[in-house]
C-alpha positions as CSV (number, residue, x, y, z in Angstrom):
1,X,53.2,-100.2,65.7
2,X,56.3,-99.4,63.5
3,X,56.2,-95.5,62.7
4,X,59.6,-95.9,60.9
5,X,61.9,-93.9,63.1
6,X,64.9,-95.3,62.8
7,X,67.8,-93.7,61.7
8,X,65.3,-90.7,61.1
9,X,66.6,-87.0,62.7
10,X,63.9,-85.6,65.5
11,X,64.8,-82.1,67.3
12,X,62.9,-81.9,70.5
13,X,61.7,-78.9,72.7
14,X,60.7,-79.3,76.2
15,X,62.4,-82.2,77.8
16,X,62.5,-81.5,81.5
17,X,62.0,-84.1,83.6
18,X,60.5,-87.7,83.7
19,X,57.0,-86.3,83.3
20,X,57.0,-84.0,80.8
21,X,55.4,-84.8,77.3
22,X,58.4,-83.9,75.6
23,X,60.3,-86.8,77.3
24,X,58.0,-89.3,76.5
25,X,58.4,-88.9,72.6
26,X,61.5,-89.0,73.1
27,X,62.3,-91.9,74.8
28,X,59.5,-93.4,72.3
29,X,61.6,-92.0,69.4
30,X,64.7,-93.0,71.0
31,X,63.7,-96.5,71.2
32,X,62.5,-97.1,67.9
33,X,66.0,-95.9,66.5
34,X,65.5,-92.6,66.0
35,X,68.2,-90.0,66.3
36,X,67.3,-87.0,69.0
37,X,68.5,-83.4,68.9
38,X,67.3,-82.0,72.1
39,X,66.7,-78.2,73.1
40,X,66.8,-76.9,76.9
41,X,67.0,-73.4,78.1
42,X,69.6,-72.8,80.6
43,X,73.1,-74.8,81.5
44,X,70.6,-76.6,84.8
45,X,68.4,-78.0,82.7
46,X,71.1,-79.1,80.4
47,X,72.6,-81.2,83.2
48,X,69.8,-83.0,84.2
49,X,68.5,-84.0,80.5
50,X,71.6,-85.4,79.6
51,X,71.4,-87.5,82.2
52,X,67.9,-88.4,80.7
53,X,68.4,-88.9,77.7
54,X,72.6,-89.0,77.1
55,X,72.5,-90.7,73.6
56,X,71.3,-87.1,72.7
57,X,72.4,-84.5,71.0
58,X,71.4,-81.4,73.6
59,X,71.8,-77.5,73.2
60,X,71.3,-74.5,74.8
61,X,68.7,-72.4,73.3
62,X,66.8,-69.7,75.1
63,X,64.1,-68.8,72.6
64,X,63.9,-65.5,74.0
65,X,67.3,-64.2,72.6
66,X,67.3,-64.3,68.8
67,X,71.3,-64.9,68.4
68,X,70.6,-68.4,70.8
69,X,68.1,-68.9,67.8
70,X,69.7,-67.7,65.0
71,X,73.3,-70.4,66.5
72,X,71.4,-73.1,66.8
73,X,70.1,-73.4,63.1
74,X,73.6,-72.8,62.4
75,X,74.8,-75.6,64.5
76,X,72.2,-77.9,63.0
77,X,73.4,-77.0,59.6
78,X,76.7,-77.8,60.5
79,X,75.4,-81.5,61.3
80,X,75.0,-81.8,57.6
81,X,71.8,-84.3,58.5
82,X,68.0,-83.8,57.3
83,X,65.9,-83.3,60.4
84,X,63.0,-85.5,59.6
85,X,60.6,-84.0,62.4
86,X,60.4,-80.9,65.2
87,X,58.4,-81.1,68.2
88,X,57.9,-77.9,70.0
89,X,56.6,-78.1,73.6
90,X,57.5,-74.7,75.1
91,X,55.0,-73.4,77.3
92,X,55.6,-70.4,80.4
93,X,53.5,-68.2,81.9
94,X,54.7,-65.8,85.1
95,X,52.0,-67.2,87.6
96,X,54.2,-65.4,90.8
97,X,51.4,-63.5,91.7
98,X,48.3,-66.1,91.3
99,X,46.0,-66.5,88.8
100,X,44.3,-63.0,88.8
101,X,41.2,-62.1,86.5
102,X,42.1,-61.6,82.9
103,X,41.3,-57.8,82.6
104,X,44.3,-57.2,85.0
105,X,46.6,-59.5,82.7
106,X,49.5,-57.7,82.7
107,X,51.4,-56.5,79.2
108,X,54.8,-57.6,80.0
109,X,53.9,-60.8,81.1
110,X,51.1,-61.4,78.4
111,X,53.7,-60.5,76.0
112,X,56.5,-62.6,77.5
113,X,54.5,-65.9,77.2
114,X,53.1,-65.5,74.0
115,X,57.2,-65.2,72.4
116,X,57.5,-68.2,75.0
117,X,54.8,-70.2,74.4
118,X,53.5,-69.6,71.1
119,X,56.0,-67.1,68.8
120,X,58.8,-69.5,69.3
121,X,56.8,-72.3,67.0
122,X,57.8,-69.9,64.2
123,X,61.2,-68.7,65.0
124,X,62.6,-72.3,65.7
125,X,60.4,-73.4,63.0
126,X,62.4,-70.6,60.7
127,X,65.6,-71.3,61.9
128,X,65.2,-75.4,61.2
129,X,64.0,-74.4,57.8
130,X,67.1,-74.7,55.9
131,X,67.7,-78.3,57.5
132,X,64.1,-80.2,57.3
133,X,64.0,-82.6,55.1
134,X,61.2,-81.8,52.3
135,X,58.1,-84.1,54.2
136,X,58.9,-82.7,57.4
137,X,56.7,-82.9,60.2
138,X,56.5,-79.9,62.5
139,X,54.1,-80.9,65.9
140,X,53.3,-78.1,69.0
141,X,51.5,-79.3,72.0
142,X,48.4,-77.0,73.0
143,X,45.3,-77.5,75.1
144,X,41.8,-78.9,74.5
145,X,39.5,-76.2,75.1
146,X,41.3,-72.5,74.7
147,X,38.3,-70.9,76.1
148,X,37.4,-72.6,79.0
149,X,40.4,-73.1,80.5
150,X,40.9,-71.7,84.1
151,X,45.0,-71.2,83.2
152,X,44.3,-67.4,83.2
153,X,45.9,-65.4,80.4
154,X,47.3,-69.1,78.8
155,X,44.4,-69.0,77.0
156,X,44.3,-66.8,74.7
157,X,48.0,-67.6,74.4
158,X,47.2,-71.0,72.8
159,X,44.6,-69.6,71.2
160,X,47.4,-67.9,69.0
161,X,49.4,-70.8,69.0
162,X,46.3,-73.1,67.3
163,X,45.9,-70.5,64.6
164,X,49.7,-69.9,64.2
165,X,50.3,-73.5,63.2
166,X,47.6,-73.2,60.2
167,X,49.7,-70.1,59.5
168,X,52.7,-71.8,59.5
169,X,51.6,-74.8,57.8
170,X,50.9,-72.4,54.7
171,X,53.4,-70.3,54.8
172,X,56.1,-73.7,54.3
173,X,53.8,-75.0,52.0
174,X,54.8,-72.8,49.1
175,X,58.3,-74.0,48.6
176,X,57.8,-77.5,50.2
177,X,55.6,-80.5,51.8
178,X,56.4,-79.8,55.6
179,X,53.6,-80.8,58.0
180,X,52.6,-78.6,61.0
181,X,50.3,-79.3,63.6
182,X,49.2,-79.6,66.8
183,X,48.1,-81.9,69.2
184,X,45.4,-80.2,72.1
185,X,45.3,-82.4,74.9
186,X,43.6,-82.1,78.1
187,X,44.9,-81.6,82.0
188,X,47.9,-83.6,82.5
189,X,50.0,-85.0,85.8
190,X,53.2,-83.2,84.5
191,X,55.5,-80.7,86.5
192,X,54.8,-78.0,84.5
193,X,51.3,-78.0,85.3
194,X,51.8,-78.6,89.0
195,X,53.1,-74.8,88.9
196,X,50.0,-73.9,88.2
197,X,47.9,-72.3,91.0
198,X,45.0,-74.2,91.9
199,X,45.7,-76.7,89.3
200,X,44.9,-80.2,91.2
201,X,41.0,-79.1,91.5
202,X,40.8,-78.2,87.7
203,X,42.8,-81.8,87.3
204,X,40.5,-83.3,89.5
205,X,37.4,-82.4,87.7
206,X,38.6,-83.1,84.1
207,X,39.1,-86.6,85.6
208,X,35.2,-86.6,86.6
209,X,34.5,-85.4,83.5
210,X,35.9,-88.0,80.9
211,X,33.8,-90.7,78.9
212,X,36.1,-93.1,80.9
213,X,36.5,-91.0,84.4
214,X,40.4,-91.8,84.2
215,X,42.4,-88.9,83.2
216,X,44.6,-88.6,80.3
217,X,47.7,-90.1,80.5
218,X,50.8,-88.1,79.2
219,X,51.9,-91.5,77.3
220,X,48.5,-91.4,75.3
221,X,49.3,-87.7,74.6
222,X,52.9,-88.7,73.5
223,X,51.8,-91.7,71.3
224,X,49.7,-89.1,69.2
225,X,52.5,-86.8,68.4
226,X,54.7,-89.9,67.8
227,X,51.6,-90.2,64.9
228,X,52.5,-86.9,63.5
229,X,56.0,-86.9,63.4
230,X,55.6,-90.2,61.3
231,X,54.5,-90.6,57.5
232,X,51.7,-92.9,58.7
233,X,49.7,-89.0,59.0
234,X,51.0,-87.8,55.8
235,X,47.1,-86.1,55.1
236,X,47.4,-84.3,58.3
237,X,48.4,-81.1,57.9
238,X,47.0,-77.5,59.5
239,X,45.3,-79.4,61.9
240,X,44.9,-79.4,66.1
241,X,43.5,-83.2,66.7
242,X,41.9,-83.3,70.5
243,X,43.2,-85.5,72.8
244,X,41.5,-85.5,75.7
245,X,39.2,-88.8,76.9
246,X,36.4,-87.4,75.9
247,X,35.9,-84.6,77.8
248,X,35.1,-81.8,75.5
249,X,31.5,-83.7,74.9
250,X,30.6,-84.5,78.6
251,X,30.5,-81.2,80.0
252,X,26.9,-82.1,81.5
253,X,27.8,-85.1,82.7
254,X,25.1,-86.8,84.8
255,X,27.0,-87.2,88.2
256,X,28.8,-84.0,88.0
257,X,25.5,-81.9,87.1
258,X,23.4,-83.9,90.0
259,X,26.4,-83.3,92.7
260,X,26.0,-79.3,91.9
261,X,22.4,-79.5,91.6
262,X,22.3,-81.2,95.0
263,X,24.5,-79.2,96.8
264,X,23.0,-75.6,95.6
């Protein structure tokens, strides 16, 4: 299908390797004629997405330092072009010491991955402002069930980052028609969440879990933000759309519940 990207301005969070969502769009938006502004946060990572994606615009942008923030909607107001579309797919959480109970989530890092992972939707979001075009479409990547995940103190994170993007939404609606939402899809085969300690096994049994019993594949995840970056989701707006095979309505699923009931 034609989402009518070309010659349309995206900036994109997040690429980091083959695997990652954010790469997917935009190689997706890439191909369809679309012009890329990528973000990465350290001179590494800038090496290796260049060599990803080289027809790219790329800058630095650590979105914990405000004047890395601040620069880059400067530089993008330099451009002199309308950015059309902003994906943000930021996500960290300091997992060096395992995944321990939440009570004994500590403040530094809890505080550290919410800037990360959730308050930088708004900053970058702010600092774009002045350069989106007045239809916009702002999309975040979140997860499919913020209270069941096993990602320790992540949840709550993206918790914050569901309800910012209503916030957000709002907030730009009163002097324009720019679009925010988000897209909450389930365990993925991506880097990122290899990092996470005892991931495979949570992977594993989403997998058995799903109407289909195939996991989600990052493409299918990247073809529904591709959706709301275009005008073809114009009515969407405020909104976190579940993408996730079906999971979130099988958790009694008939061979799962007989393989625990057997084994108790």
């Amino acid at each position: 299908m034609d989402f009518g990207f070309k010659n349309k301005n995206f900036v994109i969070s997040g690429v980091a390797n083959r695997k990652s969502v954010a790469y997917f769009v935009a190689k997706s938006l890439s191909e369809s004629g679309a012009n890329l502004i990528l973000t990465v946060q350290s001179e590494d990572h800038l090496t290796k997405v260049q060599k990803l994606i080289p027809e790219a615009l790329t800058y630095i942008v650590d979105v914990e330092n405000s004047d890395d923030i601040s620069n880059f909607g400067k530089e993008i107001s330099k451009l002199g072009r309308k950015i059309d579309g902003f994906l943000h797919s930021i996500a960290f959480a300091n997992y060096s010491e395992g995944i321990k109970p939440f009570h004994e989530t500590k403040l530094e890092d809890y505080l550290q991955a919410t800037n990360i992972s959730s308050f930088s939707l708004v900053a970058l979001s702010n600092t774009l402002r002045p350069s989106f075009s007045e239809d916009a479409s702002i999309v975040t990547v979140s997860i499919s069930d913020t209270r069941a995940t096993s990602y320790g103190y992540m949840g709550p994170i993206k918790a914050s980052l569901d309800a910012t993007v209503a916030y957000l939404a709002k907030s730009l609606s009163a002097e324009s028609r720019i679009r925010c939402n988000a897209v909450c899809a389930g365990p993925l085969k991506t880097s990122a969440s290899a990092g996470i300690p005892g991931y495979i096994n949570n992977y594993l049994f989403a997998q058995s879990l799903t109407l289909r019993k195939e996991n989600l594949k990052t493409a299918e995840v990247a073809n529904t933000i591709s959706f709301l970056l275009s005008s073809l989701s114009s009515g969407i707006n405020a909104t976190g759309i579940k993408v996730d095979a079906g999971m979130s309505c099988n958790h009694f699923d008939a061979d799962v519940v007989n393989t625990v009931a057997n084994n108790l």
